[in-house]
Structures are given as C-alpha cells and as structure tokens.
C-alpha positions in Angstrom: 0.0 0.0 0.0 1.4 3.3 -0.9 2.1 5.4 2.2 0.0 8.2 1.4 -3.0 6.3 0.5 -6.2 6.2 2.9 -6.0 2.8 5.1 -8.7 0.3 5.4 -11.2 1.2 7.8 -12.1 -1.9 9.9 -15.5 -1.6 11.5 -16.2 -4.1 13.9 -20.0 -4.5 15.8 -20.2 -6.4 19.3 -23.4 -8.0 20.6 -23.2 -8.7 24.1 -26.1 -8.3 27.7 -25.9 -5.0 28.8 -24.3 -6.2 32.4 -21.1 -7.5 30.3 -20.6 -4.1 28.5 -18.8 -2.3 31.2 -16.1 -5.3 31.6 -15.9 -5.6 28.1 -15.1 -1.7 27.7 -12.6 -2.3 30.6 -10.3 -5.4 29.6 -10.2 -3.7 26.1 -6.8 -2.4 26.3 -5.1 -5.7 27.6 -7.3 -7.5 24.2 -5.8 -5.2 22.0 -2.5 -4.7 23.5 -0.4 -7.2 20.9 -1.9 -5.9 18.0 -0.2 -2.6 18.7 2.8 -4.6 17.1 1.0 -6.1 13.9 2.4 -4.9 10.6 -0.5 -2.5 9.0 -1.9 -1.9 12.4 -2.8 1.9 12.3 -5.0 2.3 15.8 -8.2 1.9 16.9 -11.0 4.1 18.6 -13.8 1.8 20.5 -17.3 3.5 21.1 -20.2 2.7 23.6 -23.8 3.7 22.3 -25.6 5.7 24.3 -28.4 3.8 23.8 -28.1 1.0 27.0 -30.4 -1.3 24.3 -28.6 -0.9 21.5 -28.0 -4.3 19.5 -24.4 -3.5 19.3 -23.9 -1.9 22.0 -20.2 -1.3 21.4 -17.9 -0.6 18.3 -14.8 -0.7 17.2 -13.1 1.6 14.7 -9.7 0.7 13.3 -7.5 1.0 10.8 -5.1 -1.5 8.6 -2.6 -0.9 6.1 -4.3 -3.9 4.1 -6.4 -6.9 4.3 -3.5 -9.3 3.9 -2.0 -7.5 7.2 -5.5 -7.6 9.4 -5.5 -11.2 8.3 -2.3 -12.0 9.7 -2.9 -10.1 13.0 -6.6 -11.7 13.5 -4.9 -15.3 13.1 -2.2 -14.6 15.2 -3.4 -12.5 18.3 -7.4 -12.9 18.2 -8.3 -16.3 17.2 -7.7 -17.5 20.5 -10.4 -16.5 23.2 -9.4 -13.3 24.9 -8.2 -13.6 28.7 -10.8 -13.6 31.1 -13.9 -13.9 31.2 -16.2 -11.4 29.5 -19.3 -13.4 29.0 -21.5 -14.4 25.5 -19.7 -11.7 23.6 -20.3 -12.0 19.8 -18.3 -9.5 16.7 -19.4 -9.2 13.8 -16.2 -7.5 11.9 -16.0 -5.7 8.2 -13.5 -4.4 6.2 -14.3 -1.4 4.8 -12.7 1.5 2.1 -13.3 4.9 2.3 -15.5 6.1 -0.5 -16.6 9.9 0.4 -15.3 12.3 3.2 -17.6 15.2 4.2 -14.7 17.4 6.0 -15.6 19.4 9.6 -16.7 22.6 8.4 -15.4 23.8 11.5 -11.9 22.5 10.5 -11.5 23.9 7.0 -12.9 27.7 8.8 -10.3 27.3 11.0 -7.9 26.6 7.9 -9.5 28.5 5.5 
C-alpha cells in the first residue's frame, strides 16, 4: 500500500447483555494490546452507544494498512479467546474503504 494512501477502515459490531458491557469496555486495552505490534496496524478508537439497548452496543473503529495484514494479525493475536472472562460476547467484523469524506466545516474555517 502506498504510504500516502487512505488505510482500510475496519468496523467491527459487538453484541453482548448489557451487564457485560462495562467489563468488556474495561479489559479492552489488555485485548488489543499485541496488536499494537502487527504490521499494517494503524490504531483503533472503540465506542459505547448511548443507547443502553442498542444491539451492538459497542464498536470498534480501526484502521489497517491492508487486508493481507488484518489477516495475519486476527490469526495470530485474536483467534484465540481473549483472557478472562467477558461473557457471551459475539463480533461481527467488516472491512471497509473509504468512499466519500464530508470534511468538519469547523476545521477547514479554522484553515481557511
């Protein structure tokens, strides 16, 4: 992938009961802590809804240099079960390209 190229958005939905949510939010860091080292791996930014009955209740943005690279990381640090217990957790994970940006009007009248 060139280096100035846009990276591949991976967008990843979790199901889980609403009494696992706040454990799950917490042992994130530990979860994700090898892939910090992955080739391609370009950071992450997990959300919580602020709807307590949302189906997906939390979800993770990230970002990959390429598919061939998120591959490689999910089969080497997340095809095992995560440490701990964290309950009926399920993800539903897509890989996604960015098609349209609608820039922060507040940005470009700070720019322009």
């Amino acid at each position: 992938m060139a280096d100035n190229a846009e990276p591949l958005v991976l967008i990843n939905l979790f199901s889980m009961p609403k009494e696992v949510v706040d454990r799950f939010i917490d042992g994130w860091e530990n979860s994700t802590a090898a892939a910090k080292d992955a080739k391609g791996f370009r950071g992450t930014r997990l959300h919580r809804s602020l709807d307590p009955d949302a189906e997906f209740p939390v979800v993770n943005i990230a970002r990959w240099d390429s598919v061939e690279e998120w591959q490689e990381a999910v089969g080497r640090y997340f095809s095992a079960p995560a440490k701990g217990d964290r309950g009926p957790v399920s993800a539903k994970p897509g890989l996604y390209t960015v098609v349209h940006v609608t820039p922060d009007p507040r940005e470009s009248a700070v720019h322009g």
